[in-house]
Every structure is written in structure tokens, then in C-alpha cells.
N, C-alpha and C positions, 0 to 999 in steps of 0.2 A: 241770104243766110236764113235758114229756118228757127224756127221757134225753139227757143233755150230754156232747158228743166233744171231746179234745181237738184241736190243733191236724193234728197226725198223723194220727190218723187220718181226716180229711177230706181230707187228702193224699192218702192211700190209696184213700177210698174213692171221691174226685174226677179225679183224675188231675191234678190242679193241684202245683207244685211249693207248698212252704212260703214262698217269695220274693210268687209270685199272690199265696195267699191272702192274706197280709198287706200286699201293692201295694193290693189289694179294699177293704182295712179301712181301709187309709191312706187311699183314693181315695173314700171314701164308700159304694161298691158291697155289699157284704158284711160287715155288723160283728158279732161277735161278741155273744152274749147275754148272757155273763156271763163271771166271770175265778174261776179259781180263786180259794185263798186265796195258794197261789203266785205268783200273775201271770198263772197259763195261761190264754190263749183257751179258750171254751167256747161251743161250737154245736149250736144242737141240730137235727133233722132238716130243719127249715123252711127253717133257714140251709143246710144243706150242697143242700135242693133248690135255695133261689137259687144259690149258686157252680153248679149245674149248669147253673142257664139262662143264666148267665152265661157258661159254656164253649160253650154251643152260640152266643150271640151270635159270640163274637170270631170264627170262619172266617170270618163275614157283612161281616166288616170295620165294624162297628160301632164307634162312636168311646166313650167316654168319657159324652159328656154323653147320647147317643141310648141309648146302655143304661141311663142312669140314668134318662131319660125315659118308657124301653119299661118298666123294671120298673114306676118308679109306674103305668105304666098297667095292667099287670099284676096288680100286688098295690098298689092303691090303701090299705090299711089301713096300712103300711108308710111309705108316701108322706111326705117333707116339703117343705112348700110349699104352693102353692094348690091346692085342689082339685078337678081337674074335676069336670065335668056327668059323667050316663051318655053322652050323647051327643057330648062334646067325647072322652071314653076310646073312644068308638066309632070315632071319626074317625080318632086317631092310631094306633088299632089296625090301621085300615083302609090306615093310610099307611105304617108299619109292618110289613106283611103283604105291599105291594106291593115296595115294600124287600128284603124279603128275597128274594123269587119272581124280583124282575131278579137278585140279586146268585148266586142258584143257577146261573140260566142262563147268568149268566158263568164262574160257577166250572166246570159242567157243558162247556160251553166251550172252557176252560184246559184241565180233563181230558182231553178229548177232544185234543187238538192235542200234549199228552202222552204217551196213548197211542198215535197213530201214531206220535210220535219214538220209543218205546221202539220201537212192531212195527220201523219201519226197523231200528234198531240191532239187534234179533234177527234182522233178517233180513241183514244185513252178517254180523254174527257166524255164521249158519249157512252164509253163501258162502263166507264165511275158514277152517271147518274141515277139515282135508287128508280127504280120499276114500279109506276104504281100501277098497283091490282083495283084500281077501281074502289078504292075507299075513301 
């Protein structure tokens, strides 16, 4: 069994606040392996790489039930519930995969329509700055 982090430091090492992870734990998504004798959550690296696939889901806007879908398809070992096929995990991978590729080119998108608002307003702000003539 590998080396077990407390709650903290997967904060740390996640960029997740302490409210996440334990939303994660409540929701299903991410449970801890073990408890101290304390009470303390206990993760060990498996866990803190799921909370990270987890982090990259939500910009995707991924709900709830479809991350909990993507990870069993994922990490199928993990999984509760019925089990797919190879070929039924292949599928939702595939659907999954498609999923996310529209949901970049929307975000990629947004950005883009972002960054010319911002060039505008750098370029207002550079017409608004007074001119000096050298005095």
C-alpha cells in the first residue's frame, strides 16, 4: 500500500480547496482510502490522481453523473455498478472524447471573443493616455 496524505496536503498538491475535496467524498467522486485513527481522511496517490482528473473535467462543464460515468469508464476496477463490455467502455470513451473536443472549441471560442474585448480596451486605454511633447 503506498504512502497516505492527509487531507491538506492534497489541497496543496491539487489546487482544490478542502470544501471540493470533501463535496468529491460527499458526492461519490473521490473517497478517501482510509481515516486516520483521528478521523483524518487518507489518500493515497491514486486518489489525489483521480481528484486531478477530476479537476480537468469540471472547465469541460461536465455534470455530476457524466464524471462519474467517464471515470468508471476510466478506471473500470474502481467502478460500482454494472459492468461494461470492452466495447460498450470503448464506445462511451468515444462519446466522451467527442464531448469534450466540441466543448474546447467552444471554450477556445469564448477566449478568443475575450481576447479581442481585452485588445479593445488596451487599445481605448492607450488613446486615453495624454501625449507628452517632450516637457
Amino acid at each position: 500500500m503506498g504512502e497516505h496524505m492527509q487531507i491538506g496536503e492534497v489541497a496543496e498538491r491539487t489546487g482544490l480547496s478542502l470544501r471540493t475535496i470533501r463535496y468529491y467524498e460527499e458526492v461519490g467522486l473521490a473517497v478517501p482510502s482510509a481515516r486516520s485513527q483521528g478521523g483524518f481522511r487518507l489518500y493515497t496517490q491514486s486518489e489525489l490522481d483521480r481528484l486531478n482528473l477530476i479537476k480537468r473535467m469540471k472547465p469541460l462543464g461536465f455534470h455530476l453523473e457524466e464524471m462519474r460515468d467517464l471515470l468508471a469508464v476510466l478506471d473500470p476496477d474502481k467502478a460500482s455498478g454494472k459492468r461494461l463490455t470492452a466495447g460498450q467502455r470503448r464506445a462511451r470513451l468515444r462519446e466522451y472524447t467527442e464531448t469534450a473536443e466540441e466543448r474546447c472549441t467552444e471554450l477556445r471560442a469564448t477566449l478568443a471573443t475575450a481576447e479581442e474585448f481585452a485588445d479593445m480596451l488596451r487599445a481605448r486605454l492607450h488613446d486615453t493616455e495624454p501625449v507628452n511633447n517632450g516637457k
